[in-house]
Structures are given as structure tokens and as C-alpha cells.
Kinemage of the C-alpha trace (Angstrom):
@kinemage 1
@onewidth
@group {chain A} dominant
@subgroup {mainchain}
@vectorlist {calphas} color= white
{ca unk a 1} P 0.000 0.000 0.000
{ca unk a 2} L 1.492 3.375 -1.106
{ca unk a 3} L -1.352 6.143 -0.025
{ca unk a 4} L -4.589 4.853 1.798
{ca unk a 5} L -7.902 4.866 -0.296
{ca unk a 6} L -10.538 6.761 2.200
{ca unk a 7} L -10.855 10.342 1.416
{ca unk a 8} L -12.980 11.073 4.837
{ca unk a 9} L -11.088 9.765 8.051
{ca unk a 10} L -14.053 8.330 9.524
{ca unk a 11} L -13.974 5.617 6.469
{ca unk a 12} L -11.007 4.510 6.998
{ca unk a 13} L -10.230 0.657 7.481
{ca unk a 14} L -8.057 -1.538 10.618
{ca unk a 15} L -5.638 -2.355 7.762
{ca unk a 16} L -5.184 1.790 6.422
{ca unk a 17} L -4.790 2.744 9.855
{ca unk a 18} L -1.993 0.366 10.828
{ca unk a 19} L -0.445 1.567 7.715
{ca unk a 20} L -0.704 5.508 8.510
{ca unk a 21} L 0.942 4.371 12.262
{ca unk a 22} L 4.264 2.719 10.469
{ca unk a 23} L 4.388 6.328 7.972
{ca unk a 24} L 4.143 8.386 11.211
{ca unk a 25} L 6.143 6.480 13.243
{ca unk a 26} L 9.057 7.073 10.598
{ca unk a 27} L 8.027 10.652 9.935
{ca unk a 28} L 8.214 11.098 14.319
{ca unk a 29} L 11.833 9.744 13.780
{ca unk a 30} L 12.985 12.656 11.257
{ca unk a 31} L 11.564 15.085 14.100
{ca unk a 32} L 15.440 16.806 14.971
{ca unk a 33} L 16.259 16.885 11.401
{ca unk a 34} L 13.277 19.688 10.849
{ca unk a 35} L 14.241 21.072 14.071
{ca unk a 36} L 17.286 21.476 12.990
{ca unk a 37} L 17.002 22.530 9.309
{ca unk a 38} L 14.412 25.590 10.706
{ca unk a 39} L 17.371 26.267 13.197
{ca unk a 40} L 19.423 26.963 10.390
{ca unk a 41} L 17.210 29.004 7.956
{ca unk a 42} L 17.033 31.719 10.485
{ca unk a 43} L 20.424 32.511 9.810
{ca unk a 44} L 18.912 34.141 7.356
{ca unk a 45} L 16.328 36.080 9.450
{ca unk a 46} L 17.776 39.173 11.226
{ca unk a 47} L 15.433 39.894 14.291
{ca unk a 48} L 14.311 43.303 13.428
{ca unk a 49} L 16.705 46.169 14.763
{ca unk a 50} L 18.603 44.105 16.582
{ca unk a 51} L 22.648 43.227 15.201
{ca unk a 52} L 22.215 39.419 15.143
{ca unk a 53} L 20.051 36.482 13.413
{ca unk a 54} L 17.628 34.650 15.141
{ca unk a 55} L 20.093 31.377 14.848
{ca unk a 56} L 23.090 33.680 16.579
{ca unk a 57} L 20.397 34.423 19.946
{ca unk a 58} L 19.523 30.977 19.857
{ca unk a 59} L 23.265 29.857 19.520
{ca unk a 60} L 24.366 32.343 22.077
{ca unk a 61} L 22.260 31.125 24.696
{ca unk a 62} L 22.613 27.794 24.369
{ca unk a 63} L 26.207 28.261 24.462
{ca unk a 64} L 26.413 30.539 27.517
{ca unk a 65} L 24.108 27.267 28.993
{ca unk a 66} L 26.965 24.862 28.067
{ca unk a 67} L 29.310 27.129 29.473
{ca unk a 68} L 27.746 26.962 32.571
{ca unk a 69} L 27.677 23.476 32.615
{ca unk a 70} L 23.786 22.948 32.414
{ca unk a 71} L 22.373 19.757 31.530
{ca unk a 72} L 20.933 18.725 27.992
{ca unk a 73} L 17.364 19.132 28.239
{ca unk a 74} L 18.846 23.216 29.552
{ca unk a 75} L 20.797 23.263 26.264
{ca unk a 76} L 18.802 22.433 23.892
{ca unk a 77} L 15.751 24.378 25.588
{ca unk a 78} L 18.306 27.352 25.201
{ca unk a 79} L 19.067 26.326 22.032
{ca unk a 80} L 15.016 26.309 20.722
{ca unk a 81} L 13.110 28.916 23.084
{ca unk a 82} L 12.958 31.025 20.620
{ca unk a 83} L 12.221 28.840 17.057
{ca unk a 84} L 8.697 30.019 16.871
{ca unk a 85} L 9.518 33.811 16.696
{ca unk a 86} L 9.019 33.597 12.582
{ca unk a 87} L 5.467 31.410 12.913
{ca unk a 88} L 4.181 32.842 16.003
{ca unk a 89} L 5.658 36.025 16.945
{ca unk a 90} L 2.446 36.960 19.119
{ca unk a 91} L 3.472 33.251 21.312
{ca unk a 92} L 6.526 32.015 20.010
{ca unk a 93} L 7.269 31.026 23.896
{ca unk a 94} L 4.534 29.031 23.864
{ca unk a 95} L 5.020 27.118 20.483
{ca unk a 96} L 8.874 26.477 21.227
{ca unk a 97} L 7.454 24.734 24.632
{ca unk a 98} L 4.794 23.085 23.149
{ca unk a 99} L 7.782 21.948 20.446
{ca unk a 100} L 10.033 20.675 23.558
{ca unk a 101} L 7.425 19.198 26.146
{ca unk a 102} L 6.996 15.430 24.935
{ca unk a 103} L 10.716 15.338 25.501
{ca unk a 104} L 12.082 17.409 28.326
{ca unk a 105} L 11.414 17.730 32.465
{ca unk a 106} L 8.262 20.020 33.366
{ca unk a 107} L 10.746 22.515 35.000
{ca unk a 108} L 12.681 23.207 31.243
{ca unk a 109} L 9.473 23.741 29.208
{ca unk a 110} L 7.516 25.461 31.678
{ca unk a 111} L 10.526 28.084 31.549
{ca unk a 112} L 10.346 28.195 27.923
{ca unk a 113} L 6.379 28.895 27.920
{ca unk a 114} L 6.788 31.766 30.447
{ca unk a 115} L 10.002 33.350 29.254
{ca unk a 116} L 8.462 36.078 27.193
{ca unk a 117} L 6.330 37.408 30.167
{ca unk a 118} L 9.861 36.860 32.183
{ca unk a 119} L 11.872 39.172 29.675
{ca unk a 120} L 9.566 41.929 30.107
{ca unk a 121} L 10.975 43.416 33.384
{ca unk a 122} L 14.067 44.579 30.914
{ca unk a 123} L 12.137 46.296 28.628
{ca unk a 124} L 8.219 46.628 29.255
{ca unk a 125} L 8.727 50.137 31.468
{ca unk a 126} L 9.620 51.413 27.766
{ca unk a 127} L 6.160 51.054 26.568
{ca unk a 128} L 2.941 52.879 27.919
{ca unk a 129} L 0.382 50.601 29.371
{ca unk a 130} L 3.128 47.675 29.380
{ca unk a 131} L 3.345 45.386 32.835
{ca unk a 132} L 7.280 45.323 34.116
{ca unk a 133} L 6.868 43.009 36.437
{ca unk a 134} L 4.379 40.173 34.538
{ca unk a 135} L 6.073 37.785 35.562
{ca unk a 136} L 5.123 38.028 39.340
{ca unk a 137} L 1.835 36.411 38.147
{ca unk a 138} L 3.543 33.402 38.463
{ca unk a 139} L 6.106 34.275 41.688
{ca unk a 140} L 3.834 31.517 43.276
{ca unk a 141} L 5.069 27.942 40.992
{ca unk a 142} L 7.999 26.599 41.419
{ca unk a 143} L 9.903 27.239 38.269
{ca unk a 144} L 9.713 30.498 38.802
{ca unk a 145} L 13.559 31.238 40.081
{ca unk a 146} L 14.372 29.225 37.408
{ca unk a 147} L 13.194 31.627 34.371
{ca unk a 148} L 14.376 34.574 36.203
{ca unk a 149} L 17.741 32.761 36.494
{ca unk a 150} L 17.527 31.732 32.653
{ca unk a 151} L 16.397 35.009 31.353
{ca unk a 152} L 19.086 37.382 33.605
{ca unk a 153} L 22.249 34.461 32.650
{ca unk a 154} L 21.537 33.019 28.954
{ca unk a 155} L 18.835 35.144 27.084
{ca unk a 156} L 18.420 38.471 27.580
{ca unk a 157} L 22.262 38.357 27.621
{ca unk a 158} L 22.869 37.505 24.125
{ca unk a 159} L 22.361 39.822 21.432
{ca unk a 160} L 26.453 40.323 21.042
{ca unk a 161} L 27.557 39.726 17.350
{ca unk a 162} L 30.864 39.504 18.947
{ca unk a 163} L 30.333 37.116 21.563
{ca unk a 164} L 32.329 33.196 20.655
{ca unk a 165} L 29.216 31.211 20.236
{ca unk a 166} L 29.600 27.407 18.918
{ca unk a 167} L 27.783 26.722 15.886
{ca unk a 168} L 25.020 24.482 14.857
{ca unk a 169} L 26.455 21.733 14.007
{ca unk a 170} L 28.030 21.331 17.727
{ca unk a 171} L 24.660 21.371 19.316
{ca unk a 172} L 23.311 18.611 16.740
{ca unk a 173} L 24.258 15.425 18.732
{ca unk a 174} L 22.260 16.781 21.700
{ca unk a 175} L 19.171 17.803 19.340
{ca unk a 176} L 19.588 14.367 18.217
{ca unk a 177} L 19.659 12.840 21.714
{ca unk a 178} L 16.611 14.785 23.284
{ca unk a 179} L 14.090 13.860 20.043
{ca unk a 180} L 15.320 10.307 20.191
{ca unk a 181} L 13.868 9.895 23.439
{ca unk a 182} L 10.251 8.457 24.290
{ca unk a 183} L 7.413 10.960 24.105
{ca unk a 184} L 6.087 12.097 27.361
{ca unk a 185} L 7.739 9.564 29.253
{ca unk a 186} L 7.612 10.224 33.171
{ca unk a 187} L 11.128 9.074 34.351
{ca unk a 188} L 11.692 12.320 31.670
{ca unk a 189} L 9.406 14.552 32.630
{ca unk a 190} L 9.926 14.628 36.325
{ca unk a 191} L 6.468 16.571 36.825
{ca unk a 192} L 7.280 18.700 39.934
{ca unk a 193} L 11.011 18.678 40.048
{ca unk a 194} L 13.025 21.573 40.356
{ca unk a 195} L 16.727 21.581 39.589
{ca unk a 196} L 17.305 24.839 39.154
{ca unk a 197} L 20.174 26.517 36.693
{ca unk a 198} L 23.888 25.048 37.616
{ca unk a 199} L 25.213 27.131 40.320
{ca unk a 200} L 27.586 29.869 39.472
């Protein structure tokens, strides 16, 4: 069988099914090569007004996380809180969690759904009517030390076009290595566990 024959999904046989699970299962395994290949077309895509690309912030955070000795599901959050910025520049925080959940503990994509709300206490008092201090919405759950941690040390820190960032390609094994792993399985998520940023 090379396509199935329904054109409705609710007419769909046992037999079309169980083929459509062994084409998704393969498609799930290609999951870090897109990841990856978007990575890299935003070296293309200057964020406006700023002096970098979208890939350099990502790049520069996740290195300044490896720096710092954080552990993978930390670096490659770095690496990917910002993908959806081109897609979903209203919620791009929440699409690069949403991206990273299946895979990583609650404490890493929790930070990467609230960082945007976290980032505006460096720039919010700019802009009439803006909130400074959103993120105190959430001073009560227990991530919350942890994005202020990862906005003040990796994010809102790089925006350097001189700063020694690795490239891509260094951070690929990793990629690799977090979208191998079992969706949503507990002993990954570690629902309630806070670890906090390495201490510096």
C-alpha cells in the first residue's frame, strides 16, 4: 500500500490505519532533522533592529548554557526557546514549549512557555500601558527562580555579534539525543522537580 484509499477519516479501514501508524512512526523519527534545518534558515532572518540572526540568539544562549555546565534538556531548551519567533511572533514562547514538552522535564518547558512574560521586566517600562513586572503572576510555581535565572544568565544576555558562540552543528548530537527519546515519558518529565540553573 502506497497512499490509503478513504478520502474522509471516519472511512477509513483496521488495515489503512496500521499503515498511517508505520508512515508516522518514521516521519516522528525525522523530528530533529526539521528542528534542525528551521534552526538553520534563520540565519537568514535578522530579528528586526537588533545586530544578530535569530540562529546567533539561539546559539548564544545555548552556548552561555553549556558554558555553565547545564544539563541537555537546559541546552537544547536554550538552544530552541525562541524557534517560533518567525510562525508565532504573538506566542513564540509558547510554540517552542509546546515543540520541547513530549521530551524534556516540566521545569525546562515550563521556563520556555513563560520566558516572554519573564523578559519583560528589561524592557516593558519602555512602553505605555506595558506590565514590568508580569512575571510576578507566576512568583507563586515553582519554576519560577528558574526563568528569572535563565532570562538574567543566557537570554536576555545575548544579542552580542561579537560574543564566541559554537555553531550548529556542535549542538546537533544533543538535538539528536533529546528527540530520540520516548514521548512524554515520566522518568523524563519529572512533573514537579526543580533543579534549578547550575550554580555559578
Amino acid at each position: 500500500m502506497k497512499t490509503v484509499n478513504f478520502t474522509a477519516m471516519k472511512d477509513g479501514s483496521k488495515e489503512e490505519y496500521e499503515f498511517l501508524r508505520t508512515q508516522e512512526h518514521a516521519f516522528n523519527t525525522m523530528t530533529a532533522d526539521r528542528i534542525l534545518r528551521e534552526l538553520a534558515s534563520q540565519a537568514q532572518d535578522t530579528i528586526g533592529g537588533y545586530k544578530i540572526t535569530r540562529l546567533q540568539h539561539a546559539l548564544q544562549t545555548a552556548t552561555r548554557a553549556e558554558q555553565e555546565q547545564a544539563d541537555t534538556d537546559w541546552v537544547v531548551a536554550a538552544l530552541l526557546h525562541d524557534i517560533g519567533d518567525g510562525l508565532a511572533p504573538q506566542n513564540h514562547d509558547k510554540m517552542a514549549a509546546e515543540i520541547i514538552r513530549p521530551f524534556v522535564r516540566e521545569e525546562v518547558s515550563w521556563v520556555v512557555e513563560h520566558h516572554g512574560a519573564f523578559q519583560m521586566v528589561y524592557y516593558a517600562h519602555h512602553y505605555e500601558g506595558w506590565n514590568q513586572y508580569e512575571r510576578e503572576k507566576y512568583k507563586d510555581s515553582p519554576y519560577y527562580q528558574s526563568c528569572v535565572d535563565f532570562c538574567e544568565r543566557w537570554d536576555q544576555s545575548s544579542f552580542d555579534p561579537d560574543y564566541n558562540m559554537q555553531p550548529l552543528e556542535h549542538f546537533e548530537p544533543i538535538v539528536r539525543e533529546v528527540f530520540d527519546r520516548k514521548a512524554y515519558d515520566e522518568s523524563v518529565l519529572q512533573t514537579g522537580v526543580v533543579r534549578g540553573l547550575p550554580a555559578i
